[in-house]
C-alpha positions in Angstrom: 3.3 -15.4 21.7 1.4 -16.7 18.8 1.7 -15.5 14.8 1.1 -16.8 11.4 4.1 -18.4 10.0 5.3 -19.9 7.0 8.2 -22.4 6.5 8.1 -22.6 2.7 6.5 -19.8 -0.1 3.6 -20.7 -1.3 -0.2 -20.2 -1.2 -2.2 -18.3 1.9 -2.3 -22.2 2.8 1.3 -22.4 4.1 0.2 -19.7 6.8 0.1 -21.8 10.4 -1.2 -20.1 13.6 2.2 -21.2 16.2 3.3 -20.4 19.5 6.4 -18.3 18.7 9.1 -17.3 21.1 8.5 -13.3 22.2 11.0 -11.6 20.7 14.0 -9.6 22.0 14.2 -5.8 22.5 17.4 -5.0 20.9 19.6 -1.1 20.6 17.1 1.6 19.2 14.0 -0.8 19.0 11.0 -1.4 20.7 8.4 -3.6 21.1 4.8 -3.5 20.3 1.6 -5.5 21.1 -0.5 -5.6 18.0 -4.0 -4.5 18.1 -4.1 -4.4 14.4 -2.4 -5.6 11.0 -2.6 -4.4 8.0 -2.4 -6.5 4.7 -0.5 -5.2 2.5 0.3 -5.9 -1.1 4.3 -6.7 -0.1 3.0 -9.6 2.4 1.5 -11.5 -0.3 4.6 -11.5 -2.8 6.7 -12.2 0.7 4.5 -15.0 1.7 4.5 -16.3 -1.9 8.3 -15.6 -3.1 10.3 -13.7 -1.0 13.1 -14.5 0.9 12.9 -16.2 4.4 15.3 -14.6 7.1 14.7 -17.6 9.3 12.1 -20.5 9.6 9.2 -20.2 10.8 9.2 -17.2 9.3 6.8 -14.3 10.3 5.6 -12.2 7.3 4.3 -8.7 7.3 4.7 -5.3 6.8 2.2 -3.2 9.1 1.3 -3.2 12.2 -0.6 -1.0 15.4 -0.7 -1.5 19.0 1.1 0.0 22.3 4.5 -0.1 23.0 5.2 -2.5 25.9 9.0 -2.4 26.1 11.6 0.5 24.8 15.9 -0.2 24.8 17.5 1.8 26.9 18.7 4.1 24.1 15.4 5.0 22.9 14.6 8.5 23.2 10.8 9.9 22.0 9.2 6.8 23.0 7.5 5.0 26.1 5.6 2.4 27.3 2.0 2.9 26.8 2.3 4.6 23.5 0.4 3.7 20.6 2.5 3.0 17.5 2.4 1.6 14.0 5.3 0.3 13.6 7.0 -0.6 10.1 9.5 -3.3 9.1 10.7 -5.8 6.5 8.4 -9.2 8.4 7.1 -9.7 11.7 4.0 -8.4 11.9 1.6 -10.9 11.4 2.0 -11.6 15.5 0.8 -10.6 18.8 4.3 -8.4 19.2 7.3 -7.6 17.5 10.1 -5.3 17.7 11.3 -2.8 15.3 13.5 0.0 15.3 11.7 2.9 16.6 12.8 5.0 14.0 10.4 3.1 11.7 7.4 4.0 14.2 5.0 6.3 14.0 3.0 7.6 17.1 -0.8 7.4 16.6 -2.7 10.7 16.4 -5.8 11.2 19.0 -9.1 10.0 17.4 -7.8 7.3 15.1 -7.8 3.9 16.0 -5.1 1.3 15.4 -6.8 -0.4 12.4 -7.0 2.8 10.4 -3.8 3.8 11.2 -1.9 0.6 10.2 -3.5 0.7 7.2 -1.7 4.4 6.6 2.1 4.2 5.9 2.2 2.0 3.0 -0.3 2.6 0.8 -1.0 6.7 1.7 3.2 6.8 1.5 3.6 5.2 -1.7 0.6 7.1 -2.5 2.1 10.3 -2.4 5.5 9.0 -3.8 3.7 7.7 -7.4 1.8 11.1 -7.3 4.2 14.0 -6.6 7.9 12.7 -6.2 7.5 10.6 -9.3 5.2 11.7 -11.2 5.6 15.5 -10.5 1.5 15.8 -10.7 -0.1 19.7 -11.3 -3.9 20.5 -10.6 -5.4 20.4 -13.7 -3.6 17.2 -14.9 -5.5 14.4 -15.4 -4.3 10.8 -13.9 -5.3 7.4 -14.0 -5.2 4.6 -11.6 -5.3 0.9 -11.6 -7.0 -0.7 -9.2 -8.8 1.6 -7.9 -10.4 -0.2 -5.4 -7.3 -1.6 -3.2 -6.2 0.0 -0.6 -3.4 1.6 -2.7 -5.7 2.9 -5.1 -7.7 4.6 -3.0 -5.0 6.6 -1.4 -4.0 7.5 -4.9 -7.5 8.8 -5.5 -8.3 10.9 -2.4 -4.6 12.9 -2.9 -4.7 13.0 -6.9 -8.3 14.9 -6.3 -7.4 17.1 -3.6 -4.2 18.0 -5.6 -7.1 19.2 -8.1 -6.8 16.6 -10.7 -9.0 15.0 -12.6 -9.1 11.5 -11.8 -9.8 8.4 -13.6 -9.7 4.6 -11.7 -9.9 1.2 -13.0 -11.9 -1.8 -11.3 -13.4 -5.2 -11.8 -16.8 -4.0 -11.3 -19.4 -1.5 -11.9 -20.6 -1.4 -8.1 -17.0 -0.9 -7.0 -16.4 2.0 -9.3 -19.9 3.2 -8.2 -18.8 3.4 -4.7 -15.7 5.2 -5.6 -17.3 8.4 -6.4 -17.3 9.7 -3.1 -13.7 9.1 -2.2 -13.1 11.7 -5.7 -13.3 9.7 -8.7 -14.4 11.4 -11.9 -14.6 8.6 -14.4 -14.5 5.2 -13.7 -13.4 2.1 -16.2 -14.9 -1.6 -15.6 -11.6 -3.0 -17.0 -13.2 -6.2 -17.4 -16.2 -4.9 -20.0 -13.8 -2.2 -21.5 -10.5 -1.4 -22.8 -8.7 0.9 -20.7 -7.1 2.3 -23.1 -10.0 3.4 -25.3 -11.7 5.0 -22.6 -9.0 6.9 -21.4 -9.0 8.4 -24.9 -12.3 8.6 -25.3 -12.6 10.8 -21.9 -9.5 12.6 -22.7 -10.2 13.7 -26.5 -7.7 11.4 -27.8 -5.0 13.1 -25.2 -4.4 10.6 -22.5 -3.3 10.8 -18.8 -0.4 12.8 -17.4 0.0 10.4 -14.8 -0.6 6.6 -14.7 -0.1 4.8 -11.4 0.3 0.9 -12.2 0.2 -1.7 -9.2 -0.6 -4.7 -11.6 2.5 -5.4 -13.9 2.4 -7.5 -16.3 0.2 -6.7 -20.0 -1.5 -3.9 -17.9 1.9 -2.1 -17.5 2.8 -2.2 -21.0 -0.7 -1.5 -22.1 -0.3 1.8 -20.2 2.1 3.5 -22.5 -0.4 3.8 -25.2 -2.9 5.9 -22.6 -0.5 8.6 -21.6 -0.5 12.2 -22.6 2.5 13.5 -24.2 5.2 13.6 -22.0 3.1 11.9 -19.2 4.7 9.6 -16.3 3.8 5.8 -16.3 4.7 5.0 -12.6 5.1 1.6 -11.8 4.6 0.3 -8.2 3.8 -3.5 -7.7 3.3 -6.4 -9.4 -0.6 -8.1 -8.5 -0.3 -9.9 -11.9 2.8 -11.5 -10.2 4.6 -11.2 -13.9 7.3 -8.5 -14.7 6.8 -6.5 -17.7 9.2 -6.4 -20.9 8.5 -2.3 -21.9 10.7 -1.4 -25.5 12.5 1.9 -24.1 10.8 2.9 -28.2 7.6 3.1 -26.9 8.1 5.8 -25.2 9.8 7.8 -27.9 6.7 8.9 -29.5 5.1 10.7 -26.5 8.4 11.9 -25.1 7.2 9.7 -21.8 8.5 8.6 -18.8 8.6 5.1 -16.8 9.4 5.8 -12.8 9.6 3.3 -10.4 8.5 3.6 -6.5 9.4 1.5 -3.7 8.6 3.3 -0.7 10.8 1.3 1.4 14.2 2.4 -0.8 12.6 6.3 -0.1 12.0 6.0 4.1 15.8 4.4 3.7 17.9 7.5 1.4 16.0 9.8 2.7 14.8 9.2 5.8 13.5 12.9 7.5 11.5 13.5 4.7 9.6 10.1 4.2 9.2 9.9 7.9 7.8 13.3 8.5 5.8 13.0 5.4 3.8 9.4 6.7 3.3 11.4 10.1 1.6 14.2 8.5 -0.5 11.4 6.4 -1.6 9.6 9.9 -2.6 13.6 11.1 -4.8 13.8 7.9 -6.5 10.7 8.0 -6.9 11.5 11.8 -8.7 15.0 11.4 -10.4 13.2 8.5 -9.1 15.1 5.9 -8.5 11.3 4.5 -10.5 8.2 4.3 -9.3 4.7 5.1 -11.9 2.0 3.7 -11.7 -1.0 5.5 -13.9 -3.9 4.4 -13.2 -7.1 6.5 -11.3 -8.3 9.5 -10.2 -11.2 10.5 -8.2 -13.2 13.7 -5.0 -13.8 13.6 -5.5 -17.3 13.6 -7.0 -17.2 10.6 -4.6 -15.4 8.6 -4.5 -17.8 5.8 -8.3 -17.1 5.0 -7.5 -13.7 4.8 -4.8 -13.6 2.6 -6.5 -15.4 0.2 -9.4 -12.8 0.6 -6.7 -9.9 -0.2 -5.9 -11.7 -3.2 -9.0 -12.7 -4.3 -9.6 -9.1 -5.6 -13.1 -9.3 -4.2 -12.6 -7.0 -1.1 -13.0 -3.0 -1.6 -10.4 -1.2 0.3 -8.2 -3.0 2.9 -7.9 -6.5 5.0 -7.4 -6.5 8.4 -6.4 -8.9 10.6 -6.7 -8.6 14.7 -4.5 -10.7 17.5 
């Protein structure tokens, strides 16, 4: 089969299009053609910095297709089902296993490139917004980023949760475009202060809720826009630096920093997570949610489009197809 490998971290350059051996169909996994991956944040840090299980090493989070083999102990699934299907690497490839546990059948009416695009970022989504952040209709939340794929899941559940919802970008035509997924006010982070504005539109009282995917001086900068007793929830790092946060900071405020991984959640408590992503997929199905896709792009050129992801040019999520 072919997938984009890497043999070293690195830039999307070290990604090479190789013939691959199939793999294997081990106890309680399955295995799934690809029709579509999804990008996700986590496959750029793993291309760049994580850890390689074996070399050549196959990166990725998400991916969709049918199921063309099942082990013999696998109940729930068969042959000819459409899956997304979640694990540590692997998916940027024609097939892969996984454990089926960690699949998710694909609701009638949505196609496989919407509905890889789902688990992560609607997931985590919900996890910054509810489990960590404990949001209320009638709060008020900000979100970094709001043009990723990430921050648009944030947006469309923060506003149907009946907040009020404020969203960072690097542009005005971005923000402009966000309006119709529920933004309220939008922040051109590279003409304004972030801060400032969030006061401004708050009358000096800040956000309840701040969901942070950048790290870095934008992490730390957050603390000074929340409301009193407001959650900063911090759940990547696109700056690719950590953030140094003086537990003092929060004092003042009476604030709180959480942190999600979504991955630690589906693992400690599994039937909840995994129920949860399945009800997300029905949403998005009966279009109840939106998933913005803005480019796709072969398999064999998977290098091009990671460097697209990180370019911070596309608005909403990267695709790429076998």
């Amino acid at each position: 089969m072919k997938a984009a490998v890497i043999r070293e971290n690195g830039g999307p350059e070290v990604l090479r299009y190789e013939d691959v051996p199939d793999p294997d169909c081990p106890a309680g996994s399955v295995v799934v053609d690809a029709a579509a991956i999804s990008i996700e944040g986590g496959d750029l840090l793993a291309r760049a910095q994580g850890a390689l299980s074996e070399v050549p090493h196959v990166v990725g989070y998400l991916s969709a297709g049918t199921v063309s083999a099942t082990a013999p102990d696998v109940t729930g699934l068969r042959v000819g089902d459409r899956v997304v299907a979640l694990g540590l690497d692997g998916s940027h490839a024609t097939r892969r296993a996984t454990p089926a546990a960690f699949t998710w059948k694909i609701p009638e009416g949505l196609d496989e490139a919407r509905a890889a695009c789902v688990p992560v970022a609607f997931g985590t989504a919900y996890e910054c917004l509810f489990t960590a952040g404990g949001l209320t209709a009638g709060q008020t939340v900000l979100i970094h980023a709001g043009a990723g794929g990430l921050g648009m899941a944030v947006i469309q559940l923060a506003k149907q949760a009946g907040a009020t919802v404020i969203a960072t970008a690097s542009s005005r035509g971005k923000l402009e475009r966000l309006k119709h997924l529920g933004m309220d006010h939008g922040i051109d982070y590279t003409a304004d202060s972030f801060v400032a504005q969030v006061k401004e539109l708050t009358s000096s009282r800040g956000a309840d809720v701040i969901v942070d995917s950048i790290g870095g001086r934008n992490l730390i900068d957050s603390v000074s826009a929340l409301a009193y007793r407001g959650t900063l929830v911090s759940v990547g790092l696109a700056a690719r630096a950590g953030s140094s946060i003086e537990a003092q900071s929060l004092w003042a405020q009476n604030a709180s920093l959480r942190g999600v991984y979504l991955g630690a959640s589906l693992f400690a408590e599994y039937a909840r997570v995994h129920a949860l992503i399945g009800d997300l997929l029905a949403r998005v199905a009966d279009g109840g949610l939106r998933v913005e896709i803005d480019s796709t792009c072969p398999l064999a050129d998977a290098g091009a489009a990671h460097a697209y992801a990180e370019s911070r040019k596309a608005f909403g999520r990267v695709v790429i197809t076998p």
